[in-house]
N, C-alpha and C positions, 0 to 999 in steps of 0.2 A: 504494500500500500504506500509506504513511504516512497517507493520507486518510482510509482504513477504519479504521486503528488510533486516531485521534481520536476519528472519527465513535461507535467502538465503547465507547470507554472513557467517552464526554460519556453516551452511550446507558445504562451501566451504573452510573453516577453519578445520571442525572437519572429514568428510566423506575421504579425501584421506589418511589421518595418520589411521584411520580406517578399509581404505579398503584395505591397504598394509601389515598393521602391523599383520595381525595373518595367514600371508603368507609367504614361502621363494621360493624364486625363485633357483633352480640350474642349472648350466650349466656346459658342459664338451665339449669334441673334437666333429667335424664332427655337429654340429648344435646340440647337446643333448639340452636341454633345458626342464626344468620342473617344474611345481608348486606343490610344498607341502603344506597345511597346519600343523596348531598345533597339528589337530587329527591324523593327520599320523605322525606326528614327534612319540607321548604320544604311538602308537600305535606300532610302532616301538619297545618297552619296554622303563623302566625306568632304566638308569645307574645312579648312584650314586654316590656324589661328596663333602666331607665335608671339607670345607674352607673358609677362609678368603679370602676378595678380598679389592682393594686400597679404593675401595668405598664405602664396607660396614661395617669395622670397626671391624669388630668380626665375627667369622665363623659360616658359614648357611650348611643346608643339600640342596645341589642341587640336582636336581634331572632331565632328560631329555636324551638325544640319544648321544653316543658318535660320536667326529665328524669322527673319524676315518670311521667308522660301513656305515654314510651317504655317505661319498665320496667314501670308498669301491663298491658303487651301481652305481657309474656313468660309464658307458662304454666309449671304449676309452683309449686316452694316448699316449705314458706313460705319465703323472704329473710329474710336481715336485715342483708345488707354489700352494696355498690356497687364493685365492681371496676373502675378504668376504669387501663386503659393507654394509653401517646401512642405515637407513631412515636420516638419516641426511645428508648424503655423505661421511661420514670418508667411508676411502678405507684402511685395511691395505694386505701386501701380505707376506704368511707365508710359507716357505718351508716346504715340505712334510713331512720331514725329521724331523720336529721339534712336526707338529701333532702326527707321528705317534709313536716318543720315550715316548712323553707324556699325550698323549689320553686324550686333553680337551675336556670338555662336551660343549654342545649346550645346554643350560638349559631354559627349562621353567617353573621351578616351584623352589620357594624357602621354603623351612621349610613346603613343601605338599600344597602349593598353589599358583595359575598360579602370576607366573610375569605381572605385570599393565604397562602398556607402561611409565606410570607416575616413576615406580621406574626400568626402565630403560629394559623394558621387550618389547614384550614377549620371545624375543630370543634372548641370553645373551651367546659367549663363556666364558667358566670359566674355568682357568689352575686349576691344583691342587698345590697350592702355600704352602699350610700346608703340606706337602708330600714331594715335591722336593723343599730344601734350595736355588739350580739355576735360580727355576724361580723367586721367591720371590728378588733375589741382582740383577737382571737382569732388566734393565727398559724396554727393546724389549718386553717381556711379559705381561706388564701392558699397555702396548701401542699395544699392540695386543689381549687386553681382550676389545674385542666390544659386545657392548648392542646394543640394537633396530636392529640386523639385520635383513636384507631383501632380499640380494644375495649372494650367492656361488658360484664362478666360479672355473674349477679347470684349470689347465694352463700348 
């Protein structure tokens, strides 16, 4: 009995961050709603992103779907905010305007290998901070660079 009562509570602890994390959910006008996985994100093609980010110290090769390209697929509208939620709850909301002047990536793979939830994966927007000096002096973009996402809503 003691067995199960581990077994159950390691079960309850590990399977929901499991069973959300290599999913995203999108949504748009008129009820759209949709689940993606990773393999359709990676399927999607690979855009390509080499930069430093506030938390990783030193510049990585990203690699994953631009968010532009995703939200391009959602029918409906018009948009003009970017909704994205993580597995934690951080919420932040991005105008359209700012995705699309600078087409950060939705990354799941760093340096050609999948982001581990553990190092802030599987799905991570990443500005291009080594590129545009703006977003780098700007704190709105580091406060808008979310790890562990889960939702996309467009608004």
């Amino acid at each position: 009995m003691k067995r199960f009562c581990r077994w159950l509570l390691l079960a309850c602890l590990c399977f929901p961050l499991s069973g959300y994390a290599d999913t995203l959910t999108l949504t748009g006008a008129a009820g759209y709603h949709v689940v993606i996985d990773l393999r359709e994100i990676d399927a999607a093609g690979q855009a390509i992103s080499i930069t430093s980010t506030q938390w990783s110290g030193r510049a990585h090769r990203w690699s994953g779907m631009r968010l532009v390209h995703l939200i391009g697929r959602v029918p409906g509208g018009p948009y003009s905010r970017v909704h994205i939620r993580a597995l934690n709850d951080y919420e932040v909301d991005i105008p359209l305007g700012d995705v699309r002047r600078f087409s950060p990536l939705l990354a799941t793979r760093r340096d050609g290998q999948l982001v581990a939830i553990r190092d802030k994966g599987p799905l991570l927007l990443i500005w291009p901070f080594d590129q545009e000096a703006v977003l780098e002096r700007s704190q709105r973009y580091h406060d808008w660079s979310v790890w562990h996402i889960s939702q996309i809503g467009l608004r």
